[in-house]
ZASETI-349956 format. One record per residue (C-alpha): residue number from 1; z, x, y. Coordinates in steps of 0.5 Angstrom, whole numbers. Example, Ala and Ser with C-alpha at 12.3 -4.5 7.8 and 13.67 -1.06 7.14 Angstrom:
<pts>
+-----+-------+-------+-------+
: num :     w :     u :     v :
+-----+-------+-------+-------+
:   1 :    16 :    25 :    -9 :
:   2 :    14 :    27 :    -2 :
+-----+-------+-------+-------+
</pts>
This chain:
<pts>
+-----+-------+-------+-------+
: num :     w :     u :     v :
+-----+-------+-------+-------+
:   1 :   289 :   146 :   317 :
:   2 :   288 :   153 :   319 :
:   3 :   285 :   158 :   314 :
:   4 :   290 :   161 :   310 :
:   5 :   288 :   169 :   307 :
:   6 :   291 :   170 :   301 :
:   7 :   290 :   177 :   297 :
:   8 :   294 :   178 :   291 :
:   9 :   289 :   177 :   285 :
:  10 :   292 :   173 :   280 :
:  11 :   296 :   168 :   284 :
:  12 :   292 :   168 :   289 :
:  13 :   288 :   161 :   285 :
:  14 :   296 :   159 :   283 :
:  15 :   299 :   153 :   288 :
:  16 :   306 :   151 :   288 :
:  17 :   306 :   143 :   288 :
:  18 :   313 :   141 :   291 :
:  19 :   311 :   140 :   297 :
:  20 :   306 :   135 :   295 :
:  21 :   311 :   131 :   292 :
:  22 :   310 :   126 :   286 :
:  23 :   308 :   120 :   289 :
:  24 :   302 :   117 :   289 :
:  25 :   297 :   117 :   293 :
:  26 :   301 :   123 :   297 :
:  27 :   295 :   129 :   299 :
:  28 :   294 :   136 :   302 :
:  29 :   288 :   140 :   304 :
:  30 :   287 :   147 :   305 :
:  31 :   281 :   152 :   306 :
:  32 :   283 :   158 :   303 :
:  33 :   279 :   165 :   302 :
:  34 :   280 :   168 :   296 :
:  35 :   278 :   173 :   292 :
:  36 :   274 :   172 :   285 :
:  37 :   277 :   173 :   278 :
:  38 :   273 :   176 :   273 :
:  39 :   268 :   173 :   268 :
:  40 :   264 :   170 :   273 :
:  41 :   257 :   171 :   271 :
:  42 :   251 :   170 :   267 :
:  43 :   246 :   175 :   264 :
:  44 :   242 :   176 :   271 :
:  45 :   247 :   174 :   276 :
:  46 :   254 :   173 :   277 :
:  47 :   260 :   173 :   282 :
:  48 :   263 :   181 :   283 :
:  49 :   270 :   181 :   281 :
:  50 :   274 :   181 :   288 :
:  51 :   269 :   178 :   292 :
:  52 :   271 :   174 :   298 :
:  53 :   271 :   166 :   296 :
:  54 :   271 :   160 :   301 :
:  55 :   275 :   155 :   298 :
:  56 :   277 :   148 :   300 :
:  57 :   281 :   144 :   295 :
:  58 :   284 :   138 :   296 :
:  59 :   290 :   136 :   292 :
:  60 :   293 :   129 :   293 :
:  61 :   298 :   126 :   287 :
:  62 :   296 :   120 :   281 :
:  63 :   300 :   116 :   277 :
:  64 :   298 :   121 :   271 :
:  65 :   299 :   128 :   274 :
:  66 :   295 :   132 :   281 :
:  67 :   288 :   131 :   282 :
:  68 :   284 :   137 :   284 :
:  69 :   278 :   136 :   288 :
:  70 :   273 :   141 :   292 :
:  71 :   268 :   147 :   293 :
:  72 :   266 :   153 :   293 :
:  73 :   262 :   159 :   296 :
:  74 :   262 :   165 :   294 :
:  75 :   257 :   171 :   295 :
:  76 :   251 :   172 :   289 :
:  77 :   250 :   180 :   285 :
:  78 :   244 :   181 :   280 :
:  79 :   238 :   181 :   280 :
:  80 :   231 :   178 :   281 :
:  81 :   229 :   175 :   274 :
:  82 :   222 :   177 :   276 :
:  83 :   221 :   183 :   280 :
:  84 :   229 :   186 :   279 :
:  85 :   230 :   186 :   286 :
:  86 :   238 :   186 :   288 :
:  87 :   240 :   179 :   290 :
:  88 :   241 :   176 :   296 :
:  89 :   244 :   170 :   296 :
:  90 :   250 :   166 :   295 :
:  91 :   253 :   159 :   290 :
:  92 :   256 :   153 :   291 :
:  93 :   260 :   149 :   287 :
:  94 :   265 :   143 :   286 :
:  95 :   269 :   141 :   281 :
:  96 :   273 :   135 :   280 :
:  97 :   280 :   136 :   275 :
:  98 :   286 :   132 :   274 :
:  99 :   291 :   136 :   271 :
: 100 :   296 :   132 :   268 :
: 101 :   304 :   133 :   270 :
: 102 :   308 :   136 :   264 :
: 103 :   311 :   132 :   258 :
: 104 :   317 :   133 :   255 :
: 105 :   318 :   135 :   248 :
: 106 :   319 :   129 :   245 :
: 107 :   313 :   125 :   248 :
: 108 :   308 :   132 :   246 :
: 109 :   311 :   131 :   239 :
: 110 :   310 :   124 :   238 :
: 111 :   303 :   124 :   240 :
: 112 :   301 :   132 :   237 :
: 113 :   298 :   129 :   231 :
: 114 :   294 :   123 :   234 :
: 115 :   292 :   127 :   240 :
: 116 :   291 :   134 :   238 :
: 117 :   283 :   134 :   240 :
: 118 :   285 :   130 :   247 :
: 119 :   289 :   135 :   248 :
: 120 :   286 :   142 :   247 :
: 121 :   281 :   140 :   252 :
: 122 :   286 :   137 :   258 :
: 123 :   290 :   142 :   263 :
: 124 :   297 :   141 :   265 :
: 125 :   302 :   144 :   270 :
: 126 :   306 :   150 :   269 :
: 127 :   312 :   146 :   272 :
: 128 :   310 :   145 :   280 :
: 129 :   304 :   150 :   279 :
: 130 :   297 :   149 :   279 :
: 131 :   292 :   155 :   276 :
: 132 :   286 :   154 :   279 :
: 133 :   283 :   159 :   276 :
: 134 :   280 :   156 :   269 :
: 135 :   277 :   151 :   273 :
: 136 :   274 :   155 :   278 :
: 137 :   271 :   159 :   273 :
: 138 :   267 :   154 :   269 :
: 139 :   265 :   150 :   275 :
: 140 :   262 :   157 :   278 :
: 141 :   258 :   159 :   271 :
: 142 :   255 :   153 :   271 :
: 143 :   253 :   153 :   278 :
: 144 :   250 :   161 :   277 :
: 145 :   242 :   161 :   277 :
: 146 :   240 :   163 :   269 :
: 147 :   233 :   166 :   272 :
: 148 :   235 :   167 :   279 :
: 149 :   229 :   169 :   284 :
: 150 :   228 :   173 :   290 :
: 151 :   225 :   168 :   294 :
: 152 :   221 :   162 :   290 :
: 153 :   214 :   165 :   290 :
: 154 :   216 :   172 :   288 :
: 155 :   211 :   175 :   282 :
: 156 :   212 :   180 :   277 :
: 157 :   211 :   187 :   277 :
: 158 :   206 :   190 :   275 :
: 159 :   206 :   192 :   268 :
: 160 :   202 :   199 :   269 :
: 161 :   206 :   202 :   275 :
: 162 :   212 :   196 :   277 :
: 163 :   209 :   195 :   284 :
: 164 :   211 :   188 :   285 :
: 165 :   204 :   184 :   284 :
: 166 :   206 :   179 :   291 :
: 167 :   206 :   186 :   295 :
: 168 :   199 :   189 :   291 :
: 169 :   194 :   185 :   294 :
: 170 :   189 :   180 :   290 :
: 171 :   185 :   187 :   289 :
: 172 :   190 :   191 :   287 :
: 173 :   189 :   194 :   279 :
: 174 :   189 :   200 :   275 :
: 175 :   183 :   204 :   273 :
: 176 :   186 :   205 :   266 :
: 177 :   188 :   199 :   265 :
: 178 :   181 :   197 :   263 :
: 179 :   182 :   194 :   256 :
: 180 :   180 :   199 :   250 :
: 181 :   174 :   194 :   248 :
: 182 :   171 :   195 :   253 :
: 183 :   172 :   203 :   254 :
: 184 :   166 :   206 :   250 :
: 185 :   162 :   201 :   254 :
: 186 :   164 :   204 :   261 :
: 187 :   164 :   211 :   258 :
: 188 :   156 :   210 :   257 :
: 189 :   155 :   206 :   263 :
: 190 :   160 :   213 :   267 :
: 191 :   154 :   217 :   262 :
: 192 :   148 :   213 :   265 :
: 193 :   150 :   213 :   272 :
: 194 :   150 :   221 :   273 :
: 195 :   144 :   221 :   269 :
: 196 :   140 :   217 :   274 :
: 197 :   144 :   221 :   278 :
: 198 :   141 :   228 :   276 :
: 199 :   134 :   225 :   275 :
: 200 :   134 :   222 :   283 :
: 201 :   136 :   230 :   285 :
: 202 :   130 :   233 :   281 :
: 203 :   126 :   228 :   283 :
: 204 :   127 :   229 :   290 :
+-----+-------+-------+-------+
</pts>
């Protein structure tokens, strides 16, 4: 199927299921770009709001409902949690969901009481749409990088000046950075050695 653009913010996630039907078995696919909702983030990466998405989703009717099945790819923003250098990088996730056909008022109400839990956690059709979104979100965050790096062997910064310790050289370090134990220690010597400095000019 070709790939179909859509734009509008919010319905751009929400999909018409009459032409899929209701018999079972019965499917379609489509590729989609789209843009991200909000809320897609963690502390150190996230998704910005309206970026680009490459969806393909497939959707094929079940006895109970329509099962949602595909991916995502979406480009990464943040930071490095290392050296805080701005990402480069994208996620991909998938995700599996049944949402199940609407049930009319009798069936909701004889089933309220014994079911309440089962059914804060279930998702159902709004009539022949579908809301992708909330199911979108959740498997993006939880595909998102908690420490995200700029590359796998990237070091930290340098506590005392924040260059990044992978570009510094295995000689780099700061001469204040001495630790103070030892000041007075490398004071004497820095007394000495002019000392020995002086008398070798006398001497000569």
């Amino acid at each position: 199927m070709p790939n179909t653009r859509t734009n509008a913010p919010r319905g751009a996630l929400v999909f018409d299921m009459r032409t899929l039907g209701r018999q079972a078995g019965s499917a379609k696919t489509q590729q989609l770009t789209v843009p991200a909702p909000d809320d897609m983030r963690l502390e150190l990466a996230r998704v910005p709001v309206g970026a680009e998405m490459q969806l393909d989703v497939r959707f094929e009717a079940v006895t109970e409902g329509v099962l949602v099945t595909g991916s995502v790819t979406a480009a990464l923003a943040g930071e490095c949690a290392r050296c805080l250098t701005p990402l480069a990088a994208s996620v991909t996730a998938s995700f599996t969901e049944l949402y199940l056909y609407p049930r009319d008022r009798h069936d909701r109400h004889d089933r309220f009481d014994e079911n309440t839990e089962q059914d804060d956690e279930e998702l159902h059709l709004d009539g022949d749409l579908l809301d992708l979104e909330p199911v979108l979100r959740d498997a993006v965050v939880l595909a998102l990088p908690m420490s995200p790096l700029c590359r796998e062997d990237c070091a930290v910064l340098c506590v005392e000046c924040g260059v990044p310790m992978a570009d510094s050289g295995p000689e780099y370090q700061h001469e204040d950075a001495l630790d103070p134990r030892w000041a007075a220690l490398k004071q004497y010597n820095d007394q000495e050695t002019r000392r020995a400095g002086a008398i070798d000019l006398q001497e000569g």
